[in-house]
MARFI-878421 format. One line per field, with one value per residue: residue number from 0; x, z, y negated of N, C-alpha, C in turn. Coordinates in pm, 1 decimal. Each point is the difference from the previous one (the first is absolute). Layout:
BEGIN
num <- [NUM	...]
n.u <- [X	...]
n.w <- [Z	...]
n.v <- [Y	...]
ca.u <- [X	...]
ca.w <- [Z	...]
ca.v <- [Y	...]
c.u <- [X	...]
c.w <- [Z	...]
c.v <- [Y	...]
// end
This chain:
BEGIN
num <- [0	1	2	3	4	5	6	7	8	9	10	11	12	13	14	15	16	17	18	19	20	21	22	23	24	25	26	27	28	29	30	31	32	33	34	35	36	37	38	39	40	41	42	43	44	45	46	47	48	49	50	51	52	53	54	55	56	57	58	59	60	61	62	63	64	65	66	67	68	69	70	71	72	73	74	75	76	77	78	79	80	81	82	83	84	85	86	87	88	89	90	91	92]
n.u <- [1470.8	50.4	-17.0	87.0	110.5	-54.8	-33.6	146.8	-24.5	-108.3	121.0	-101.5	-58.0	-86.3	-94.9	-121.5	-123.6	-60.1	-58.8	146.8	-8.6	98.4	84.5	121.7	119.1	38.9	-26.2	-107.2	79.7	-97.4	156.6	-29.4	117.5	58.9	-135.5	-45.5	21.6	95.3	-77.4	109.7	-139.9	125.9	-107.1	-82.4	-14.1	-124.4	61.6	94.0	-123.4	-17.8	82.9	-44.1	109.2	-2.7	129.6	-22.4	-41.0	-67.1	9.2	-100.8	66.0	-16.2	36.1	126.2	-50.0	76.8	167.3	5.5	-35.1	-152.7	-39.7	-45.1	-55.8	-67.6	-121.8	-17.4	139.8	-65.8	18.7	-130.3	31.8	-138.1	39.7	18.6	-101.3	7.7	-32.9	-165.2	-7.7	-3.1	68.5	-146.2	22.3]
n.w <- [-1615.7	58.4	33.2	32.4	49.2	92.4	-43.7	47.4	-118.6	-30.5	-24.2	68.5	-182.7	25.2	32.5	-88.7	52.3	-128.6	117.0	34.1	-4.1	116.3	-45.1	-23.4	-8.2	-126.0	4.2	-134.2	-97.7	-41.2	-57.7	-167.2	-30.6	93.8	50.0	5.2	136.1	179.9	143.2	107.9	44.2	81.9	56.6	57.9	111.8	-24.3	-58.1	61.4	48.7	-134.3	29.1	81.9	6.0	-114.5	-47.8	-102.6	-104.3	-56.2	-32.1	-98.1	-107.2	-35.3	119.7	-17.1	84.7	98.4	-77.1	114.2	134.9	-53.3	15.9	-141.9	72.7	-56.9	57.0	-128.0	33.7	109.2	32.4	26.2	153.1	-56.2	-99.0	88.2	35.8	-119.1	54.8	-28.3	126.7	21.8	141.6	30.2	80.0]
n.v <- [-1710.1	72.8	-148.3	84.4	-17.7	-52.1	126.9	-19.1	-98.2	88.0	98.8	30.4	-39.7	-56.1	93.4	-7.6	19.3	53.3	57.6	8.8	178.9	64.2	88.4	-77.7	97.2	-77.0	108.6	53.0	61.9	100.6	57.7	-0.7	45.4	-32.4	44.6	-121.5	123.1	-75.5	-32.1	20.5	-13.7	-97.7	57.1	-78.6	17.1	-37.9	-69.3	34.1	-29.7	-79.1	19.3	34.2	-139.9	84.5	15.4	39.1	-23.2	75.3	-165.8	24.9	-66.4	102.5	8.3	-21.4	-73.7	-37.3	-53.4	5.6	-96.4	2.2	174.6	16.8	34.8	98.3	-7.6	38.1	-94.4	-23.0	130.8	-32.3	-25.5	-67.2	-68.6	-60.3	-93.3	-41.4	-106.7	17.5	-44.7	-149.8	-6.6	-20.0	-117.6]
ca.u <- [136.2	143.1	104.0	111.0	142.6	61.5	-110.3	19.2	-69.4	-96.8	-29.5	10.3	-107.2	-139.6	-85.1	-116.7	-92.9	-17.3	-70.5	57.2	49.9	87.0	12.0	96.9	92.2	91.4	141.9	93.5	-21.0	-4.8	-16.2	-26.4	70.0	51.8	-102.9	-84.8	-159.6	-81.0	57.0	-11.1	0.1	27.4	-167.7	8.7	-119.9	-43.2	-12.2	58.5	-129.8	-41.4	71.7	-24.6	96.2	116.0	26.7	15.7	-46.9	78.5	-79.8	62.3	61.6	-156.0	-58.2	61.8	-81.5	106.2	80.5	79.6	69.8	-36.9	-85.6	-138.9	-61.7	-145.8	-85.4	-32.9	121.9	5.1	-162.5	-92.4	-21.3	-94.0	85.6	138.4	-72.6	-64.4	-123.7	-79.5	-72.2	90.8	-12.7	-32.0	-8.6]
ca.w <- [-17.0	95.5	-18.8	112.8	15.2	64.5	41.8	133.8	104.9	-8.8	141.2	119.2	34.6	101.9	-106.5	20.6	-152.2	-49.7	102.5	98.9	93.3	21.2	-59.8	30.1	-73.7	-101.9	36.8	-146.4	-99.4	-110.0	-97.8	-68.1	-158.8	26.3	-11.7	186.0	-46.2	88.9	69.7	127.1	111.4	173.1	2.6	104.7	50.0	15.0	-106.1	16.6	75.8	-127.5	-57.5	110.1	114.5	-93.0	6.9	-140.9	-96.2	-129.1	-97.4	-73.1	3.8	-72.5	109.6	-4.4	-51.4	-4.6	110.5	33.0	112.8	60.2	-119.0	56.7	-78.3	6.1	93.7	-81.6	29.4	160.9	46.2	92.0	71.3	-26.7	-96.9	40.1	56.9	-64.0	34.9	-98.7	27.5	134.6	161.5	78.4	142.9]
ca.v <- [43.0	-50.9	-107.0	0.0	36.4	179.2	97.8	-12.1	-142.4	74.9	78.1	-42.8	-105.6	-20.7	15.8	-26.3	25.0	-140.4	-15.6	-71.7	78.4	12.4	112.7	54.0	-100.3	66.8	91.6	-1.8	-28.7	105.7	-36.3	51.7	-3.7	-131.4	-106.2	42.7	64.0	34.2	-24.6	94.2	-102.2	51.2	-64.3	-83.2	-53.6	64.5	112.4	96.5	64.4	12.5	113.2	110.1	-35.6	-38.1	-81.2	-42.1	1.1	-54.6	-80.8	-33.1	-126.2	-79.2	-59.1	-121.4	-165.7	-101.9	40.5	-149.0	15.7	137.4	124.1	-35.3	137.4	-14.6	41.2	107.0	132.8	-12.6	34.8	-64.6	124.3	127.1	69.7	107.7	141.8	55.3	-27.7	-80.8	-171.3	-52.7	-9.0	-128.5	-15.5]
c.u <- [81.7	98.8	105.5	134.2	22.7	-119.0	47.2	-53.0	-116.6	-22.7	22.6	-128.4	-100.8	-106.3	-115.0	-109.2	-47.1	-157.8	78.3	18.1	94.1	52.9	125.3	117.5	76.4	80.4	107.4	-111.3	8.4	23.1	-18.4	24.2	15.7	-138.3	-42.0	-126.6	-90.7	87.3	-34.6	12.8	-73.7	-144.0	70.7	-130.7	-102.9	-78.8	36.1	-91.6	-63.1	97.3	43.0	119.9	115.6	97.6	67.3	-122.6	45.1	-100.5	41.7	29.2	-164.0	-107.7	49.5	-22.4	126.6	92.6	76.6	52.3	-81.1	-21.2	-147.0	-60.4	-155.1	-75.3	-21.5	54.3	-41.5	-137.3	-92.5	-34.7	-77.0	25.1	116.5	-77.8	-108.6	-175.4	-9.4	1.9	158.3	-63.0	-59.7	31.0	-91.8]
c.w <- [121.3	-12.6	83.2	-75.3	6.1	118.9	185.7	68.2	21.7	201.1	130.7	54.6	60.4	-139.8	69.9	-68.9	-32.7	72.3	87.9	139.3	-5.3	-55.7	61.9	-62.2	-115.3	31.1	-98.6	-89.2	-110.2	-153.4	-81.9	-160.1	24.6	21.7	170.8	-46.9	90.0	99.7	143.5	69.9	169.7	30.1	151.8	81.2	32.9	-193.6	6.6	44.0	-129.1	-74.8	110.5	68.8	-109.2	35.1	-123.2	-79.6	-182.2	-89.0	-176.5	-68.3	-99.9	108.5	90.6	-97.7	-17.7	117.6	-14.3	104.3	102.0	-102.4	14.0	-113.0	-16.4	89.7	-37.0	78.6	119.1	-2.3	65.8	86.8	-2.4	-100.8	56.2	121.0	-64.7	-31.3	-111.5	-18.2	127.9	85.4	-13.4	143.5	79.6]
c.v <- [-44.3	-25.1	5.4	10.5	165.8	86.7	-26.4	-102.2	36.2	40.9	-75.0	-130.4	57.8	27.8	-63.4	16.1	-161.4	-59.7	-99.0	46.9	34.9	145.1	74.9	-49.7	129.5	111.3	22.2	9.5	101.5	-51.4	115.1	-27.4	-218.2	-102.0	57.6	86.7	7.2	-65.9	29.6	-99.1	63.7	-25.0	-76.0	-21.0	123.9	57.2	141.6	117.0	93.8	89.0	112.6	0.9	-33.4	-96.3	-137.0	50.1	-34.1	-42.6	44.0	-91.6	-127.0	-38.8	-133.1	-128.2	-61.5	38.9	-181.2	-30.0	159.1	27.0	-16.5	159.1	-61.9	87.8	116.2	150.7	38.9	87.4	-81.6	126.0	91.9	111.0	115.4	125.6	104.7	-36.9	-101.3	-110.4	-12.8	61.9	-113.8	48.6	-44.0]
// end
């Protein structure tokens, strides 16, 4: 459950997966009949590669672990590149 004041102290944090990578940061916030249903987050980095340059994405909110001084989503949410290329197995190198 999210424990906040107010959905604005929300925007603008630093997300992360619950891996301890870097993601991006809060843009907003989808609501729906007054409950969170999702959230639009700025990608950063080179995540941004994984969604074909995008520049946001939208989590939905049952993918969020914990919100506190950062966002922490789950791994679940983040394609693994092979995945995003469509391929079976990883890129080994």
């Amino acid at each position: 459950m999210l424990n906040i004041k107010k959905i604005s102290e929300v925007i603008g944090k630093r997300v992360y997966t619950d891996g301890g990578d870097f993601f991006g940061e809060v843009e907003e916030v989808n609501l729906v009949n007054n409950k969170v249903e999702s959230w639009r987050i700025r990608v950063g980095g080179g995540v941004r590669n994984l969604f074909n340059g995008a520049k946001g994405v939208i989590i939905p909110h049952n993918y969020v672990k914990s919100v506190g001084d950062v966002f922490i989503i789950s791994q679940v949410a983040v394609p693994a590149q092979h995945e995003f290329l469509g391929l079976a197995e990883p890129l080994v190198g």
